[in-house]
VOMIFI-313629 format. One record per residue (C-alpha): x, y, z; residue in three letters. Coordinates in Angstrom, 3 decimals. Layout:
BEGIN
<east = X north = Y up = Z res = ALA>
...
This chain:
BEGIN
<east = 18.779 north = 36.525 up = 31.055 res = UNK>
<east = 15.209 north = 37.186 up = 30.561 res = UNK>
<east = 15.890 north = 38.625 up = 27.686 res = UNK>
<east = 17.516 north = 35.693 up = 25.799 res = UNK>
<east = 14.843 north = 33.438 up = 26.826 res = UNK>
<east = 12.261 north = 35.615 up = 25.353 res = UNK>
<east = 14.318 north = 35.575 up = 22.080 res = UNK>
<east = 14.729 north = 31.875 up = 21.949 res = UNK>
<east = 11.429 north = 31.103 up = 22.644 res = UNK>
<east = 10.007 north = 33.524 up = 19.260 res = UNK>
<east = 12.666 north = 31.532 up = 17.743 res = UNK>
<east = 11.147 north = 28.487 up = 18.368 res = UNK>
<east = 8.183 north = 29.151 up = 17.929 res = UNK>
<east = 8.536 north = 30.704 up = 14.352 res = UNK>
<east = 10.794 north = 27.404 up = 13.481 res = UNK>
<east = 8.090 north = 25.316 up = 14.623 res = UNK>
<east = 5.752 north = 27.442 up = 12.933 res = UNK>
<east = 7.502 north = 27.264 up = 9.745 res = UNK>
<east = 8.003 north = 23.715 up = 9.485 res = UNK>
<east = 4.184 north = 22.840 up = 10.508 res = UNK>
<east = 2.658 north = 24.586 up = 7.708 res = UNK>
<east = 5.434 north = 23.814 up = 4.832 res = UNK>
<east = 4.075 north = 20.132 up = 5.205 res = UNK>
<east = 0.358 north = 20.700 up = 5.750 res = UNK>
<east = -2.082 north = 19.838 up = 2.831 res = UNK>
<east = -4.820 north = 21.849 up = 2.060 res = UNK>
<east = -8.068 north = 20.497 up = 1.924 res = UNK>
<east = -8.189 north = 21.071 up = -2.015 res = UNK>
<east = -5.341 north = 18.613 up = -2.202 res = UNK>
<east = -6.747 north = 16.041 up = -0.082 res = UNK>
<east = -9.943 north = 16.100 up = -1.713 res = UNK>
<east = -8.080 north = 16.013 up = -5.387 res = UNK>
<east = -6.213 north = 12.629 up = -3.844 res = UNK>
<east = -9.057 north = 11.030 up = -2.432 res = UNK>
<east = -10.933 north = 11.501 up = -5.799 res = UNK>
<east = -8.065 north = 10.626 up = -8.031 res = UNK>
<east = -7.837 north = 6.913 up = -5.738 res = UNK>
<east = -11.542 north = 6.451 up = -6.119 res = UNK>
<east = -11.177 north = 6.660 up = -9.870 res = UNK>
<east = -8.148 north = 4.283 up = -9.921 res = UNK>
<east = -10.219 north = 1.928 up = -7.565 res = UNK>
<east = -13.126 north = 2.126 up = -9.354 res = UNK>
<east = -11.520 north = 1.662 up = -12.527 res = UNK>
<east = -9.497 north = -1.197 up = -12.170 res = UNK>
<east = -6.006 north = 0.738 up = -12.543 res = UNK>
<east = -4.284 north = 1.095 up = -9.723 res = UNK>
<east = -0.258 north = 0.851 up = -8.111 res = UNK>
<east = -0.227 north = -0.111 up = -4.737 res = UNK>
<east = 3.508 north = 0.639 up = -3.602 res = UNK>
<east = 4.771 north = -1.845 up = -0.579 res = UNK>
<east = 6.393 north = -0.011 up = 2.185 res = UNK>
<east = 6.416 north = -2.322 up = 5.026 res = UNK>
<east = 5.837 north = -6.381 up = 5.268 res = UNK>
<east = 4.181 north = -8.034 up = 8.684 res = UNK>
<east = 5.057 north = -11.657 up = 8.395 res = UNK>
<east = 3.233 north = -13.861 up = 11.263 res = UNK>
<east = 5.588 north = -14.223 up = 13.828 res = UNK>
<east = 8.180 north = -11.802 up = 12.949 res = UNK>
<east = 8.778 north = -7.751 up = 13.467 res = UNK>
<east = 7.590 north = -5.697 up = 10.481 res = UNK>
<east = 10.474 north = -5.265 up = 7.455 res = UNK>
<east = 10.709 north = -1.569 up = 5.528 res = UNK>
<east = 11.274 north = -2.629 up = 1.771 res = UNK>
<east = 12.895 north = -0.924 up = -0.505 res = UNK>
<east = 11.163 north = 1.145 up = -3.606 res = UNK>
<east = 10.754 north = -1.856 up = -5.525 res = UNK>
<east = 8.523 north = -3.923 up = -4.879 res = UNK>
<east = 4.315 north = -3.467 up = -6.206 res = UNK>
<east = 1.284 north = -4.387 up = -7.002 res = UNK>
<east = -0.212 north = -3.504 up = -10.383 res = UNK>
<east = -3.632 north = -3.602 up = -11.057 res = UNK>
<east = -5.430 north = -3.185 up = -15.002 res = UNK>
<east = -8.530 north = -4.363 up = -16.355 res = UNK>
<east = -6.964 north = -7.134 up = -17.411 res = UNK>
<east = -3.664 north = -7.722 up = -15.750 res = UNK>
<east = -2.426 north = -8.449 up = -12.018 res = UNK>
<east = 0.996 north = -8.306 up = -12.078 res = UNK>
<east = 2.782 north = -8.563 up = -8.623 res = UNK>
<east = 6.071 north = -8.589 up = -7.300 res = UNK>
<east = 6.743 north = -8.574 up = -3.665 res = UNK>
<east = 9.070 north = -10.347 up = -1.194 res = UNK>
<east = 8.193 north = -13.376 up = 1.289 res = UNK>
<east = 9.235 north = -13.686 up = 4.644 res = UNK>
<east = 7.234 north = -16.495 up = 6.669 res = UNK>
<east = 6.663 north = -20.359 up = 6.469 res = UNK>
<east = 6.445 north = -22.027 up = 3.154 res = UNK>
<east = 4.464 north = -25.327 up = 3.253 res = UNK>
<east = 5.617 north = -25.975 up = -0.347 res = UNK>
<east = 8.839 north = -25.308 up = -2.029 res = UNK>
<east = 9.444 north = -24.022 up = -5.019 res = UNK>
<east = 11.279 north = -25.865 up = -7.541 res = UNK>
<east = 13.025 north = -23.374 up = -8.638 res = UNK>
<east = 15.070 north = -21.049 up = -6.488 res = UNK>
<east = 14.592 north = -17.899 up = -8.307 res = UNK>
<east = 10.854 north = -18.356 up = -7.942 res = UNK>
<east = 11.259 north = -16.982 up = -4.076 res = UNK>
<east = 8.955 north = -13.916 up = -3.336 res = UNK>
<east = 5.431 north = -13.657 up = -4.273 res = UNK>
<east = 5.959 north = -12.833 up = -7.870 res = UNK>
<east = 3.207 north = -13.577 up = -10.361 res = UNK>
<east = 1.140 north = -12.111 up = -13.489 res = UNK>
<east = -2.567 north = -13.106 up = -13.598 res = UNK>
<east = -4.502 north = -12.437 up = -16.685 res = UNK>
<east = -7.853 north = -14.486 up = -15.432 res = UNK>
<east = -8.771 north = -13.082 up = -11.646 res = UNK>
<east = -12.312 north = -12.023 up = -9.673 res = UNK>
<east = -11.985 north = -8.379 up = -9.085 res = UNK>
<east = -14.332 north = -6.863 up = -6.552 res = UNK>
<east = -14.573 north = -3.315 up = -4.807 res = UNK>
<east = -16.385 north = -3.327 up = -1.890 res = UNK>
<east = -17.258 north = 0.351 up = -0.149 res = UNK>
<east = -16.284 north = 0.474 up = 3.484 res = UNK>
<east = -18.762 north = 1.546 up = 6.427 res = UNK>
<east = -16.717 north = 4.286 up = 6.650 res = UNK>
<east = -16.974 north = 7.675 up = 3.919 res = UNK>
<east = -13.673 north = 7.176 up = 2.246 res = UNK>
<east = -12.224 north = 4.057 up = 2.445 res = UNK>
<east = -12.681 north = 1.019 up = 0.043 res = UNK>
<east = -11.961 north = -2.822 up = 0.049 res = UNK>
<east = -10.744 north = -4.553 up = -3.284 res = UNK>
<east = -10.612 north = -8.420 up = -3.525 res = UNK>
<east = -8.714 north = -9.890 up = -6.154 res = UNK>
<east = -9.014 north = -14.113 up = -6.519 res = UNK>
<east = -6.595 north = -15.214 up = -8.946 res = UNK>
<east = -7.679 north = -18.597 up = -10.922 res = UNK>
<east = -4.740 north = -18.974 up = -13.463 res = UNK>
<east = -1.404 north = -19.057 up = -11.096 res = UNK>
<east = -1.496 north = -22.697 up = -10.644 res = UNK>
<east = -2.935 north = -22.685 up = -7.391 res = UNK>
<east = -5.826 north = -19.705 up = -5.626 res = UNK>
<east = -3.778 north = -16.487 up = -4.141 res = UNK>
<east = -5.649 north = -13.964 up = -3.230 res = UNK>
<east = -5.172 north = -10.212 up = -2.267 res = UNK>
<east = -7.543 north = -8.178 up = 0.051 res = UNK>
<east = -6.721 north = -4.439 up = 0.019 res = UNK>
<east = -7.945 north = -1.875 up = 2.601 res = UNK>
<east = -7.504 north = 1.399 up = 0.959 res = UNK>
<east = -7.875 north = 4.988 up = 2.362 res = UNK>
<east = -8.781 north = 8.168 up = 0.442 res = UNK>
<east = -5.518 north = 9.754 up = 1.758 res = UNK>
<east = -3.777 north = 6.863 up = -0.920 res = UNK>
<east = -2.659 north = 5.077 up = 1.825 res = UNK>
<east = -3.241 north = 1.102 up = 1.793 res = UNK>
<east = -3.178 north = -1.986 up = 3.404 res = UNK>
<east = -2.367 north = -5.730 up = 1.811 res = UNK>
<east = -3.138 north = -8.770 up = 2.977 res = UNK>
<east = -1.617 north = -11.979 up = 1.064 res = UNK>
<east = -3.552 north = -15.155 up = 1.387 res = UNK>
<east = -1.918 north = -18.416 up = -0.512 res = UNK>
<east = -2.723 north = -21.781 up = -0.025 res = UNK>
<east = 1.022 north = -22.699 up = -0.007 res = UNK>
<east = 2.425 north = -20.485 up = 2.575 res = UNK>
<east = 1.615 north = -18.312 up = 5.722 res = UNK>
<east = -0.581 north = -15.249 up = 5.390 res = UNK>
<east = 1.647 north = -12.041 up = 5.024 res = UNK>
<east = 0.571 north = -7.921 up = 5.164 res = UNK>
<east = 1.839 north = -5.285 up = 3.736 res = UNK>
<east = 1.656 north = -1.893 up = 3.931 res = UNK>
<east = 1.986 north = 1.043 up = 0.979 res = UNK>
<east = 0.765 north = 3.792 up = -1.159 res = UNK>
<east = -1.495 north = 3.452 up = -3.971 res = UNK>
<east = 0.242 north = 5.844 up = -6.601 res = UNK>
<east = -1.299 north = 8.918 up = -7.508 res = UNK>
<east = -0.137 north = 11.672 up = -10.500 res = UNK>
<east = 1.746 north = 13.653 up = -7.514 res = UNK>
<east = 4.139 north = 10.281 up = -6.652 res = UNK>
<east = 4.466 north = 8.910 up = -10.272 res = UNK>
């Protein structure tokens, strides 16, 4: 009886073992994602994948794979879904969603307190009316986004920004 105890705990313990350090990341890798965001950051070229949406007053939604943010020099294009209070309508029904493509927007990266961790506001002036998108991202390539239009309720999301690994 001892005996098989002994055995299934080394078991175990060399499952548990095996599992912890397949997923582990070295700290090579996590430095060569925290520099690869920085650059996309800092250079105005970044993916931010949606994961999860917090609507005011509701429990948080997983999304499916679709729905982003892109981010150029010269382009915002986004496409994510809405769930909250709309104060206006929109005319037409396929318009739902926050789904836009801004050519003329305020871009602005502002470092964080904190060693790793940036804040990007983005003021769009050519969507018929001022939306604007605050991301909170982390040097691990994970981010926050908070929606602010003047039309509907604030809405977050959470995601990824893409790195060469995910894409």
């Amino acid at each position: 009886m001892k005996q098989s105890a002994l055995h299934l705990i080394i078991v175990l313990s060399v499952v548990f073992g095996l599992t912890t350090c397949g997923t582990a990341q070295t700290a090579a890798e996590k430095e060569a994602v925290a520099g690869e965001v920085n650059q996309r950051v800092n250079n105005f070229d970044f993916t931010f994948k949606a994961t999860y949406a917090y609507p005011i007053g509701f429990k948080s939604i997983y999304l499916s794979p679709y729905y982003d943010v892109k981010v150029n020099s010269d382009t915002v294009r986004v496409y994510l879904p809405y769930y909250g209070r709309a104060y206006v309508a929109p005319m037409n029904p396929n318009e739902g969603g926050i789904k836009f493509t801004s050519t003329d927007f305020d871009y602005q990266v502002v470092p964080s307190r904190k060693r790793g961790n940036w804040q990007v506001n983005i003021r769009t002036r050519d969507t018929g009316r001022e939306i604007f998108l605050y991301f909170d991202i982390w040097e691990n390539g994970s981010a926050r986004l908070n929606v602010t239009d003047t039309n509907r309720q604030p809405i977050s999301f959470q995601g990824n920004i893409e790195t060469g690994k995910q894409e």
